[in-house]
N, C-alpha and C positions, 0 to 999 in steps of 0.2 A: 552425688552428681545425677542419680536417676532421677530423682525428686524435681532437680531444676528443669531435666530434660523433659517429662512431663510437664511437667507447666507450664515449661515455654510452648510445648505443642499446646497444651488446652488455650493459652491467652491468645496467640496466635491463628487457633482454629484451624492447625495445618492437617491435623487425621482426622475423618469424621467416625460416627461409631460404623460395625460393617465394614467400614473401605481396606481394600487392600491395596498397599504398597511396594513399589519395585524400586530397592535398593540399590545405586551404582556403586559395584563393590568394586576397587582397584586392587585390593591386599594392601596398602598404605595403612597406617595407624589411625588417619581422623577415618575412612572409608570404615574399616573392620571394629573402629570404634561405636561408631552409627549403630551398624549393622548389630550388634549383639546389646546396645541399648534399648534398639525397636524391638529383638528379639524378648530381651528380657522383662521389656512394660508390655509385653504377650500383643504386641500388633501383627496381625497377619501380612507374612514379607515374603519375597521373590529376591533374586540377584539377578544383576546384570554384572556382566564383567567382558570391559574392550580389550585386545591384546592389537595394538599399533603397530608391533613389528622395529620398535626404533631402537630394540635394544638388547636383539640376539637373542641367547641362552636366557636374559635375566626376563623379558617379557614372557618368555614359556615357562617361566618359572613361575612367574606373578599367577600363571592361567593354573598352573597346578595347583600352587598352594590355596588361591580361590576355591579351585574343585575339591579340594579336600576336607577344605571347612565348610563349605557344602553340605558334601558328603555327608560330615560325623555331625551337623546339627539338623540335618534332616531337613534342608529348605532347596526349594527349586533354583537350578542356576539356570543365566541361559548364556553363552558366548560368543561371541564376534569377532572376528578376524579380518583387520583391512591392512593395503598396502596403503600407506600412510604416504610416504612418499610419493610414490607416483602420483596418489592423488591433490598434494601440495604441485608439484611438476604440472598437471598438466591445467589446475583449475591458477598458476600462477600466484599462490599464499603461502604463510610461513608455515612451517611444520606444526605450531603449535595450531595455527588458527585451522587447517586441515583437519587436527587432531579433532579439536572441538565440533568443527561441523558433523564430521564424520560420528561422533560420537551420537551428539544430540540428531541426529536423522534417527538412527538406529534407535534411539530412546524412544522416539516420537512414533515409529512404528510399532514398538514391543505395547506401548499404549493403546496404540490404537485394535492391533492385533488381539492381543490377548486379555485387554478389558479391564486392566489396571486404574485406581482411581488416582492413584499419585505415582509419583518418583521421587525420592527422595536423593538428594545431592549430599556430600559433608561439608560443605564449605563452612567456615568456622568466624569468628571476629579479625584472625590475622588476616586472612583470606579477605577480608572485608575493608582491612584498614590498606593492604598491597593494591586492591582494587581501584581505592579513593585514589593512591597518588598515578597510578596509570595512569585512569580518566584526566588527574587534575595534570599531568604532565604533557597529556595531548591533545589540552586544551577544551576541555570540558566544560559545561554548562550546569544550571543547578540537576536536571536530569540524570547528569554522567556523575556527579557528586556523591549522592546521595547509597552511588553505589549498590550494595545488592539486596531483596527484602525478603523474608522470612517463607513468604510464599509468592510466587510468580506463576499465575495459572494451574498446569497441574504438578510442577516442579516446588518441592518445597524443600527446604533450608533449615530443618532441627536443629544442627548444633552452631547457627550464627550467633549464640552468646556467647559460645567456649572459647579461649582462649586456647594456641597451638600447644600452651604448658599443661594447660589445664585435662588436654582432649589424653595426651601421652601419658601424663600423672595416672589417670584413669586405668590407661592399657596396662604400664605397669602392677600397680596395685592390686589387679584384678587378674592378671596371668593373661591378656590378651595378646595374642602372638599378632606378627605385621612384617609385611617386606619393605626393604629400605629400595629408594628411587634412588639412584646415585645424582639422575640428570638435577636432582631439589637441590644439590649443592654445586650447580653449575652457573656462574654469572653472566654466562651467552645469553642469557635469556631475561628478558627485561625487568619479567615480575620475582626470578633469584636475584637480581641486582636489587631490586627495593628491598627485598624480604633479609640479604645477608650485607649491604651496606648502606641503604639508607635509615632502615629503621632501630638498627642497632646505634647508630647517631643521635638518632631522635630520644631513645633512652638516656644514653648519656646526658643531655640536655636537659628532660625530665625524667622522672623514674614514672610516672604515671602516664604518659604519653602517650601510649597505645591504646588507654581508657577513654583517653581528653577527646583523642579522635576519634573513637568509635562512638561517644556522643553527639559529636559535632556531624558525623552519618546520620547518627538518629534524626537529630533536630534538622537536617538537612531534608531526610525524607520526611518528615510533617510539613519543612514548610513545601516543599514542593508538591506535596499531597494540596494546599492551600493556592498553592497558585497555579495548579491546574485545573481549579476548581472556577478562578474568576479569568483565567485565559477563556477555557468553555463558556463563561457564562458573554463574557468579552464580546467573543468572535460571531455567538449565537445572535447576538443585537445589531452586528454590522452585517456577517454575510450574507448573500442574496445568492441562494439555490433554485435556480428555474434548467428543473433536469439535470444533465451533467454537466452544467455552467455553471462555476461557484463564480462569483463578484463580489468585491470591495470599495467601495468610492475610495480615491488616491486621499481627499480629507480624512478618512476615519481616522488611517493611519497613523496622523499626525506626526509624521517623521518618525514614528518610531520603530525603529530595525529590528528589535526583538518582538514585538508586536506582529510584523510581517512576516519574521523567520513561524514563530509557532503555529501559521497559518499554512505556512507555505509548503513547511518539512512534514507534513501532513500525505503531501501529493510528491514526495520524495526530493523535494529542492534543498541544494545545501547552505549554508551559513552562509559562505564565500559570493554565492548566487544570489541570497536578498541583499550581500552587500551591495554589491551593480544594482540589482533592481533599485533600490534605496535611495541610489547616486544616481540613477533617471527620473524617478517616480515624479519628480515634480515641472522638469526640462523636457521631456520628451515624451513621446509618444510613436506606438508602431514597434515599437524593441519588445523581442521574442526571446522566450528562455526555453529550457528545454528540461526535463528532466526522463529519466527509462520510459516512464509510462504517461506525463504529462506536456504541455504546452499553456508557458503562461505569459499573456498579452500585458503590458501597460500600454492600456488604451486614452481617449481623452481627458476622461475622468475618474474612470474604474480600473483596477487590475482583474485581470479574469484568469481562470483556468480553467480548462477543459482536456477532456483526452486526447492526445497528439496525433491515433489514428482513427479519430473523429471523423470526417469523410469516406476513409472506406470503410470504415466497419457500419457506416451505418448506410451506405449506398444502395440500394436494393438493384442492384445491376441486372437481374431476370425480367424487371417489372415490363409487358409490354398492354399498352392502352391499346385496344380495340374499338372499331366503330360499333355503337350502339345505334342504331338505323331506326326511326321514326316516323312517319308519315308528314303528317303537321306539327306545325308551332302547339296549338289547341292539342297535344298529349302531351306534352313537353312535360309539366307538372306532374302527370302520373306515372312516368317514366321516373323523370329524379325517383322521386318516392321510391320508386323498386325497386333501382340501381342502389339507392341508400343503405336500404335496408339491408339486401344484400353483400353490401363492402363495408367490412369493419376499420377501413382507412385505406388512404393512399387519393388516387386521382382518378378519374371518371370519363367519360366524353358521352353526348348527345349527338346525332346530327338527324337535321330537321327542315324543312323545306322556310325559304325566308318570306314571314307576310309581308300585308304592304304596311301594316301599322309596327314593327318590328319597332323597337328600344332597345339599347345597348344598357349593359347593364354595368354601370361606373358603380355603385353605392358598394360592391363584396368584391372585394380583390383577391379573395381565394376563386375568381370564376373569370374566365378569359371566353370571347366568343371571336370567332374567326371564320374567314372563308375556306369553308370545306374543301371544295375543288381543287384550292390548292396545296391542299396537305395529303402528304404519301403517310399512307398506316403500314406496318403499328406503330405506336408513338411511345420513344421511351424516355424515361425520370433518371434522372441524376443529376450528379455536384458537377458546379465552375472546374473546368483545367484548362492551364495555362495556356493561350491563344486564343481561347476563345471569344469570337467575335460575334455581333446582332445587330442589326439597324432598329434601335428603339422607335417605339408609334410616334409619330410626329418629325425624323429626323429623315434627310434625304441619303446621307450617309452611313456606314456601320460605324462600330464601337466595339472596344479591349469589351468585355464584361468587368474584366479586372477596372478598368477606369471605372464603367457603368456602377459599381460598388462603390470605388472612393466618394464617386459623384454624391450618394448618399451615406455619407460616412459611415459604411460599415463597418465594423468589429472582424476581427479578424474569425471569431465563433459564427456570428451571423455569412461570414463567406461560406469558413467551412460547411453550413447548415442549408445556407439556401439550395432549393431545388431546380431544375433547370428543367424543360421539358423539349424532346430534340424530333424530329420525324424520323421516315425509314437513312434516310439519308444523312443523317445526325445535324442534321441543319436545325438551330435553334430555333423555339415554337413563341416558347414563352418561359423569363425568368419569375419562374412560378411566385404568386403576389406580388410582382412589383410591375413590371411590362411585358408585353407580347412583341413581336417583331411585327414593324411596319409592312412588312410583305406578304402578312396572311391578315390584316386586316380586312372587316366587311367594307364593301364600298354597295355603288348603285346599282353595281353591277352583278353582287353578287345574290344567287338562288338559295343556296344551300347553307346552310348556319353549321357549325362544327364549337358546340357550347361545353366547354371542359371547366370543370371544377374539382378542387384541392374540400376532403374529406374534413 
């Protein structure tokens, strides 16, 4: 059995030469079986050992006998003590999946801490085949199928070929001592109900059964190694990144639900969520999704997403424009130039005495020009909120901004994004590159120019 366990690590590539690895030793059989495997192919090893607390006398026991085989082989241990409970209680999950968090946090630190290149886990082939029918019981995709693989970043999986007969054969034969879990032969628990009534079934049914499907894993994870090779390559030809805007034309998609799901579960959306999206994408438009951290539009022709607190996290709400004061029109140009140079972005102002040959300058809609006199400084930048009203240039009336948007079918990204520029009085200036307000435009009347430009 050493022979195979090295091999599996060298075809694998899960020890490199050098690295040292951090053992989760529990005192269970596959755990203490590991552990004196790595020991015995001379790999440089550490112990970690959790004590959960779920099980009285017998959990302090597990930590002793840990510490003792320790002890008398001369490897470093280190251990952990949590209230398992309460932290199922108050985070709202099952004790087992508490268990696990709680576990892997703690892994993830002794890692980081103490400068370990791996961790090694026991998980074994039964461990592997219990896995599959989880997944496939709650509804699982070829991802959750394929179940678990030999190495997962810095956690790796040496005895995923062994068999639970095969890992215990070993401990016997070899004088390996081990503490029995009692809770392994409890059916409260989902993956004991696979492990002592489903797949002893599945035996009966065939005698090789538990091979058939640890194959049917294998070739599960190649072909999913395979088709997340051409989803990537898929998704890299349709979607359209301009910043934190990812876009899809509603055509790419071609109706297809799985095609949107591995796009979408990306930015955390769920299965049940592209279903809906899927049932609109071709009827409607304007429908909002949501996901923790995202926001995704079916818009006229695109699906978009973007970050949901897109507006204020990117709002520069300090930003105050000040008058830059000029004599004449005739310095105008050497001004720009050294206001430029000096602002590595954002918005700017001139103000400058009006000639009589003055031209407005329609061709750069990142440049608004207005009557000075009637603008209160400082002038500040920010996003559309709700009420927001302006009388666009040309209109004797005001305007929603929100209409002002529809009017040119905005995206729901481009609302979040556009910028708004307001005076001291937060009275709208100009919906930065698209209109100024009718009521600071230049007329005949006015002396002074107030010429604001977007960086």
């Amino acid at each position: 059995m050493i022979r195979k366990f090295q091999q599996y690590i060298e075809d694998h590539n899960l020890i490199g030469k050098d690295e040292c690895v951090l053992v989760a030793l529990s005192g269970g059989v596959d755990s203490m079986v590991l552990a004196e495997l790595l020991r015995r192919s001379g790999y440089d090893i550490a112990f970690a050992h959790c004590n959960f607390h779920l099980r009285g006398d017998e959990s302090d026991g597990d930590e002793r006998f840990v510490c003792d085989y320790a002890e008398r082989v001369g490897v470093e241990l280190f251990v952990k003590h949590f209230d398992t409970t309460q932290y199922a209680e108050n985070h709202k999950i099952s004790i087992e999946m508490a268990a696990r968090e709680l576990r892997y946090s703690w892994f993830d630190e002794l890692l980081k801490e103490k400068g370990f290149h791996k961790l090694a886990v026991a998980h074994h082939a039964d461990d592997q085949i219990e896995t599959f029918f989880i997944n496939l019981l709650r509804g699982s995709g070829i991802k959750g199928l394929k179940a678990m693989q030999p190495a997962n970043g810095l956690y790796i999986r040496p005895l995923l070929w062994a068999s639970r007969e095969e890992i215990k054969n070993f401990a016997v034969e070899n004088g390996i001592e081990w503490r029995e879990d009692r809770t392994n032969q409890e059916t409260v628990y989902f993956r004991n109900k696979i492990r002592h009534e489903l797949l002893p079934v599945l035996d009966e049914i065939k005698s090789d059964a538990r091979e058939k499907i640890g194959l049917s894993v294998e070739y599960l994870a190649s072909e999913n190694q395979l088709y997340r090779k051409l989803i990537k390559e898929k998704l890299s030809h349709i979607e359209r990144i301009d910043g934190v805007l990812h876009s899809i034309k509603k055509s790419d998609f071609e109706g297809n639900l799985q095609l949107l799901f591995e796009w979408a579960r990306g930015f955390g959306f769920s299965f049940s969520q592209c279903e809906t999206i899927m049932s609109v994408i071709c009827s409607e438009s304007g429908r909002e999704f949501y996901s923790a951290d995202y926001q995704l539009v079916v818009e006229k022709n695109t699906v978009e997403i973007f970050p949901k607190d897109l507006g204020e996290r990117s709002e520069p709400r300090s930003l105050s424009i000040s008058e830059h004061v000029i004599a004449t029109e005739a310095q105008r140009s050497g001004a720009i130039s050294r206001i430029s140079s000096e602002s590595s972005g954002g918005v700017n102002s001139l103000i400058f005495e009006k000639s009589d040959d003055f031209k407005l300058e329609k061709s750069n809609p990142n440049i608004a020009q207005l009557d000075a006199d009637k603008i209160k400084f400082p002038l500040k930048l920010r996003h559309w909120c709700q009420g927001d009203r302006f009388r666009p240039l040309g209109m004797h009336g005001s305007k929603l901004v929100s209409d002002f948007f529809n009017d040119l079918n905005f995206s729901a990204f481009q609302k979040k994004t556009t910028y708004i520029l307001t005076d001291a009085d937060d009275k709208i200036i100009w919906i930065v590159g698209h209109r100024i307000d009718d009521g600071f435009k230049i007329t005949n009347k006015t002396t002074r120019i107030c010429e604001i430009y977007l960086h």
